[in-house]
Each structure stands twice: as C-alpha cells, then as structure tokens.
C-alpha positions as CSV (number, residue, x, y, z in Angstrom):
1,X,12.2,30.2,-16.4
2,X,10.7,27.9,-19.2
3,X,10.4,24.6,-18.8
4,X,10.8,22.2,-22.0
5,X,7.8,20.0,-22.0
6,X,8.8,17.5,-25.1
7,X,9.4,14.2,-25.3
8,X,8.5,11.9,-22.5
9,X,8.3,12.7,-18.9
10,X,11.4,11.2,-18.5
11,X,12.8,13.6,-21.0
12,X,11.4,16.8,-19.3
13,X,13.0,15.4,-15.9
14,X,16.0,15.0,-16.5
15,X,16.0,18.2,-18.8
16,X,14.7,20.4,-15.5
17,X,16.8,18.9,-12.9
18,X,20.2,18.8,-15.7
19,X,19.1,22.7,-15.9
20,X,18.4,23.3,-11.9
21,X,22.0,21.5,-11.3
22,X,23.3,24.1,-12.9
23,X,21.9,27.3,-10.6
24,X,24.2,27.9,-7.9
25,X,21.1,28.3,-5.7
26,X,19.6,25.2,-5.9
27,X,20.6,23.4,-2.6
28,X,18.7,19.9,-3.1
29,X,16.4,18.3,-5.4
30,X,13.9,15.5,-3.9
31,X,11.9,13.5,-5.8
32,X,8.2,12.0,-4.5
33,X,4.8,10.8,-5.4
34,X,4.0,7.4,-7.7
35,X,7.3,7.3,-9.4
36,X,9.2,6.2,-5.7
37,X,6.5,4.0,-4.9
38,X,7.2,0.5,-7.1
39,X,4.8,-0.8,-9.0
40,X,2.3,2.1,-8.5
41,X,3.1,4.6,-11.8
42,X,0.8,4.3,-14.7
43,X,1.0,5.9,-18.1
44,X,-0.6,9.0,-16.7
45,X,2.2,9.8,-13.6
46,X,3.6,12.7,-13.5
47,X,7.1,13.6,-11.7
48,X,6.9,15.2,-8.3
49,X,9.9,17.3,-7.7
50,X,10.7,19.1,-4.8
51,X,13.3,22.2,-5.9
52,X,15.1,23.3,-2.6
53,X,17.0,26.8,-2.7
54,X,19.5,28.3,0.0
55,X,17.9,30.2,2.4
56,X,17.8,34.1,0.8
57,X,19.2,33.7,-2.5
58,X,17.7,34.4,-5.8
59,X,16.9,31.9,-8.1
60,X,15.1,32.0,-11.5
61,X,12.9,28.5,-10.1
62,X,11.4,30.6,-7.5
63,X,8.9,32.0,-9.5
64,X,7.7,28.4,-11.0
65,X,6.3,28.3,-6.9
66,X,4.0,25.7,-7.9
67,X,4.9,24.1,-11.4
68,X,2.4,21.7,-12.7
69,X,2.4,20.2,-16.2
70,X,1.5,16.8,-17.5
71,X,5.3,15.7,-17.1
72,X,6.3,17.8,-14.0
73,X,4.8,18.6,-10.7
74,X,7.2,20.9,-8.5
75,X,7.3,22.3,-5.1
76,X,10.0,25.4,-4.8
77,X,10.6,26.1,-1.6
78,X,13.4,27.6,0.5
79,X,15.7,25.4,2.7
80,X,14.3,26.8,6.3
81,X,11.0,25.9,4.9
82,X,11.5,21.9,3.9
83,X,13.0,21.6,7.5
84,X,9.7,22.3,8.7
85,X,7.1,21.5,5.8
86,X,4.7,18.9,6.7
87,X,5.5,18.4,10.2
88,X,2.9,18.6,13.4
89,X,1.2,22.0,13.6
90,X,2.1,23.2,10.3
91,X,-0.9,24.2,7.5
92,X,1.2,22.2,5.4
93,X,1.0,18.9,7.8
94,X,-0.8,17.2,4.8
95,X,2.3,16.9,2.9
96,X,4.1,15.0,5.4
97,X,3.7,11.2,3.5
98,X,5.1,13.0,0.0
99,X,8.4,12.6,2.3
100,X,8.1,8.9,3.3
101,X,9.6,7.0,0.7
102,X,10.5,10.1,-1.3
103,X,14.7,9.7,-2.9
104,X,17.2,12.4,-2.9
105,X,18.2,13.3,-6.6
106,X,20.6,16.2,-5.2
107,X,22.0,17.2,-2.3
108,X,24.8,20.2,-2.1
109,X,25.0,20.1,1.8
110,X,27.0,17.3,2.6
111,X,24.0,15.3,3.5
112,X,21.6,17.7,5.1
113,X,18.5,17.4,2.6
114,X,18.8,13.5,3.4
115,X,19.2,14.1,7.2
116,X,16.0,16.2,7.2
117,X,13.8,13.6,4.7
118,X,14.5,11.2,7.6
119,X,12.7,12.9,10.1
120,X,10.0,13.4,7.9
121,X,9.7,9.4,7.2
122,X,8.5,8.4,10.6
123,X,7.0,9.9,13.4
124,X,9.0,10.8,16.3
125,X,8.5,8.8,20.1
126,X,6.9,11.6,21.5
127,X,5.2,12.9,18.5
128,X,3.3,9.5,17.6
129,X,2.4,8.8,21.5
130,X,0.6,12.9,21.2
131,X,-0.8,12.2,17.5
132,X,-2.1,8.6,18.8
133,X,-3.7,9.9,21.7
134,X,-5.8,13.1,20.1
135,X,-6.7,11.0,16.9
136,X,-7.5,7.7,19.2
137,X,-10.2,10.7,21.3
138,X,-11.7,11.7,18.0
139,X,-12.1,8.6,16.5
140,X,-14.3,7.2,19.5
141,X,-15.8,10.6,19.4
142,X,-16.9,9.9,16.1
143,X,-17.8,6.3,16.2
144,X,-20.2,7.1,19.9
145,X,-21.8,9.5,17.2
146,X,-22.3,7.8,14.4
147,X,-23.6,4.6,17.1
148,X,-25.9,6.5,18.6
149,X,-27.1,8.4,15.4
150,X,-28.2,4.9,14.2
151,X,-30.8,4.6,16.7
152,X,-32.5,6.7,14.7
153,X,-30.9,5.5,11.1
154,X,-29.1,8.9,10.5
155,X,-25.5,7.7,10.8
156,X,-24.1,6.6,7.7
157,X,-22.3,9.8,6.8
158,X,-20.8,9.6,10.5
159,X,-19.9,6.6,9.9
160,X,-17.6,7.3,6.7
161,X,-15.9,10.2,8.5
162,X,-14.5,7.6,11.5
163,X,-12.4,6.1,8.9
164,X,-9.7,8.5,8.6
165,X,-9.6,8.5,12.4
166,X,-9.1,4.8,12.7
167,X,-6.2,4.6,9.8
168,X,-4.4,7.6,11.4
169,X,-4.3,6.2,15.3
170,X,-3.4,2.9,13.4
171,X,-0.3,4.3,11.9
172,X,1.0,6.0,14.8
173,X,1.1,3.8,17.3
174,X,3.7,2.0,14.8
175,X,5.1,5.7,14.7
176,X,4.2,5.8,10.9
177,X,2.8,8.9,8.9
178,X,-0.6,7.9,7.6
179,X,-0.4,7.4,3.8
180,X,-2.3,9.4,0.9
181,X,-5.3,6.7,0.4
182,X,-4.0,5.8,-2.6
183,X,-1.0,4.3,-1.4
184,X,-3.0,2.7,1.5
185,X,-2.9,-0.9,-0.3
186,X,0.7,-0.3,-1.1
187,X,1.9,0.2,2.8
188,X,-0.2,-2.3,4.0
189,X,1.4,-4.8,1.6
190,X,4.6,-3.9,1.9
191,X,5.5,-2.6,5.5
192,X,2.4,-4.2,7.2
193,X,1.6,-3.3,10.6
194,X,2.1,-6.7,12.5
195,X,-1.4,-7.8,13.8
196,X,-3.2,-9.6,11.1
197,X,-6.5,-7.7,11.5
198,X,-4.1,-4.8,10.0
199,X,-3.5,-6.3,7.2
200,X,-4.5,-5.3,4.1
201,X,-6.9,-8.4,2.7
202,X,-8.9,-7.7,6.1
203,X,-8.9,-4.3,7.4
204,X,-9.5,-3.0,3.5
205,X,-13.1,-4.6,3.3
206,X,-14.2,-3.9,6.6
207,X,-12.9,0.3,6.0
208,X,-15.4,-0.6,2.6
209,X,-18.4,-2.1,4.5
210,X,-18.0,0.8,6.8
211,X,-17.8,3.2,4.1
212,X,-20.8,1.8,2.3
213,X,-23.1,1.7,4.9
214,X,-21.8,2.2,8.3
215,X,-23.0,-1.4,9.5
216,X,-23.0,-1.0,13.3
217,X,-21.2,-4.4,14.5
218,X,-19.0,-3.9,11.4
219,X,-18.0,-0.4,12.9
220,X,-17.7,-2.1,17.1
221,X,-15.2,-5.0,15.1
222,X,-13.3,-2.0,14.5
223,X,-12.8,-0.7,17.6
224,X,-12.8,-3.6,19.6
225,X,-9.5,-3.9,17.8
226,X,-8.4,-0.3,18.1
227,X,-9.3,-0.5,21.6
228,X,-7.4,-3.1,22.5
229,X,-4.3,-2.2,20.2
230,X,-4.3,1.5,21.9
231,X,-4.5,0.0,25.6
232,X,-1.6,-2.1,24.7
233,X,0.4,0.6,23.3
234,X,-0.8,2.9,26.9
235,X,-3.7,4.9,25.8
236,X,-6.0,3.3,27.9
237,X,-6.3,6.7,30.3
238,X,-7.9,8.7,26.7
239,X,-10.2,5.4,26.4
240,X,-11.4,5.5,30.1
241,X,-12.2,9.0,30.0
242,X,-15.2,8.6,28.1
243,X,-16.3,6.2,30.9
244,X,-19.9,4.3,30.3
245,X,-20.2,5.3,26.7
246,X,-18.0,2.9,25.3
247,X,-20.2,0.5,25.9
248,X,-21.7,1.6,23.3
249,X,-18.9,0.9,21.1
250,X,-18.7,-2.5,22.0
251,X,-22.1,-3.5,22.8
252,X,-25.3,-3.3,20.3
C-alpha cells in the first residue's frame, strides 16, 4: 500500500485512516503518543497510529507492519494481538503507557477496541500489588548497592539505575502504568499521585540530584519515602526480608 506523505501531518492522517476506513478488514484504529497528550506536540510530532485488523483476514496494511515517516508512525497488528500487547509478561510490556491516554478513532466491534484500551489504562488490583512488590525488591536491591558501593566512591552509575525502580513502584501502588519519561512531568502535573513528596516540583529535582551524582542522603530521602509509602500500601513483608540491611538505606 502507498502512503501519501503531502501536505501536513494532518493531511497524511486523515488521508491514511479516510483510506484504512475503507478496508473491510480494518477492525479499529487508535490513536497515541504526543498528539493525545495536551500541550505536549511540537512542530516535530509525528502521529502514532495503531491499525487493528480482524483476526485472519488479509489486508493490504499488513505489510506496512511498522510504518514510520515524518507524518505517520503505525503499529499493524491483528485483533488477538492488541488484546494482549503490552500487558505483564509480554516482550512487548514496554508499550503498555502508548495505551494510557491513547483515543479511539474507529471502532467496528460495537465497542470492543475501547473495552480493551481500558484495561490497558490502569493496572489491575492484583496486577499492581505483584508489579509493586517485585519492583519495590529491586529497587532496595539497587539502592543497598549503590549505598554500599559509595563506601568506596564507585556508585554513581548504581545510583542512576535505582531511578526507574523508584518511578515504577511509585506508580503502581496508585495502580498506574509508569509513563515514557517524557511524559513524566506531564502525569505528575496533571493526575498527581497524592502525597506532596510525589509531586512533580519535588520529586523531579531530587530524581536529578540522584541522577547527577548519586548523593547518598539524597538517595535514603528517597526511600525513606518509598518505604513508608509501600508499608502503608502492605509491602512491608518484601521490605522486612532484607532484614538489617536497610539500615543502610536509612542511616549514613
């Protein structure tokens, strides 16, 4: 299939998704990325576009695959596939946020590409208490080792690498999907996460002080607040497992 790249993106959207409307085969289209978060496109934004094709029936999209122009970026994928794309234990889990706040341009089954974007937005009660817990053991696993590693001025690089730790329990014990940093900001302005230390004018500098040089009582700040934010929320068994060595977390 060729794809008409004049004019402005806007032109090339609505000239693909006019065209994909019109295959039989096309079940759903779903738009993500900058353009469905407000205030975040710039001249240089793109449109994501997620093409989704009844199960076993041939299309001329399904060989764009993976489409990416200056205008367009699309994702054509097979209906049994977006029910599972992005979601815990996939290769794909990555992609879950594209779904957060993504809008539903077309939907041919009465609803059913909308029903399965909303269990993409959140996390599920059971899912965020299991993704809370394992990410809440590796980020005091990483933190102990960057901590200790200091004693001996080496742990700057562990340092850096707790951070995606601490944003992801952070997000799901509010049974939110973490966010793609650049949208980090955004969330945290917009859907904050209720304690004040979460939000974004303070946890942003110390994730940057952390990041820059891994400044040890910046890092125990941290997770004197994770700590106490996991115990509330009932992690405190994963916390207590690793026994005397949280003092080190807490204590210089």
């Amino acid at each position: 299939m060729h794809i008409t790249l004049g004019g402005t993106p806007e032109d090339t959207l609505a000239a693909f998704t006019a065209r994909a409307a019109g295959d039989p085969a096309v079940a759903g289209l779903v738009l993500s990325g900058s353009q469905v978060h407000e205030g975040m496109p710039t001249r240089h934004s793109d449109y994501d576009l997620h093409v989704i094709l009844r199960d076993g029936q041939a299309s001329e999209l399904a060989g764009l695959d993976r489409f990416r122009s200056a205008h367009l970026d699309l994702v054509v994928i097979e209906l049994a596939e977006f029910r599972t794309r992005g979601m815990p234990g996939r290769p794909d889990h990555f992609a879950r946020y594209s779904y957060v706040h993504a809008e539903v341009l077309l939907d041919r089954l009465d609803g059913t590409i909308a029903r399965i974007l909303d269990q993409k937005r959140t996390l599920g009660a059971d899912e965020a208490r299991d993704a809370a817990a394992g990410w809440l053991d590796a980020y005091v696993n990483q933190t102990y080792r960057s901590l200790k590693s200091y004693r001996d001025d080496l742990g700057h690089l562990d340092a850096a690498e707790t951070v995606p730790y601490a944003l992801e329990v952070l997000f799901a014990l509010h049974r939110r999907v973490r966010p793609y940093n650049k949208y980090l900001r955004w969330e945290l302005e917009r859907q904050p996460l209720g304690d004040p230390r979460w939000s974004a004018d303070r946890l942003l500098p110390v994730l940057r002080r952390v990041l820059a040089d891994g400044d040890p009582s910046t890092q125990r700040a941290l997770f004197t607040g994770i700590e106490r934010a996991a115990r509330d929320a009932g992690h405190g068994e994963v916390l207590d497992s690793w026994g005397t060595d949280l003092g080190l977390l807490r204590h210089s």
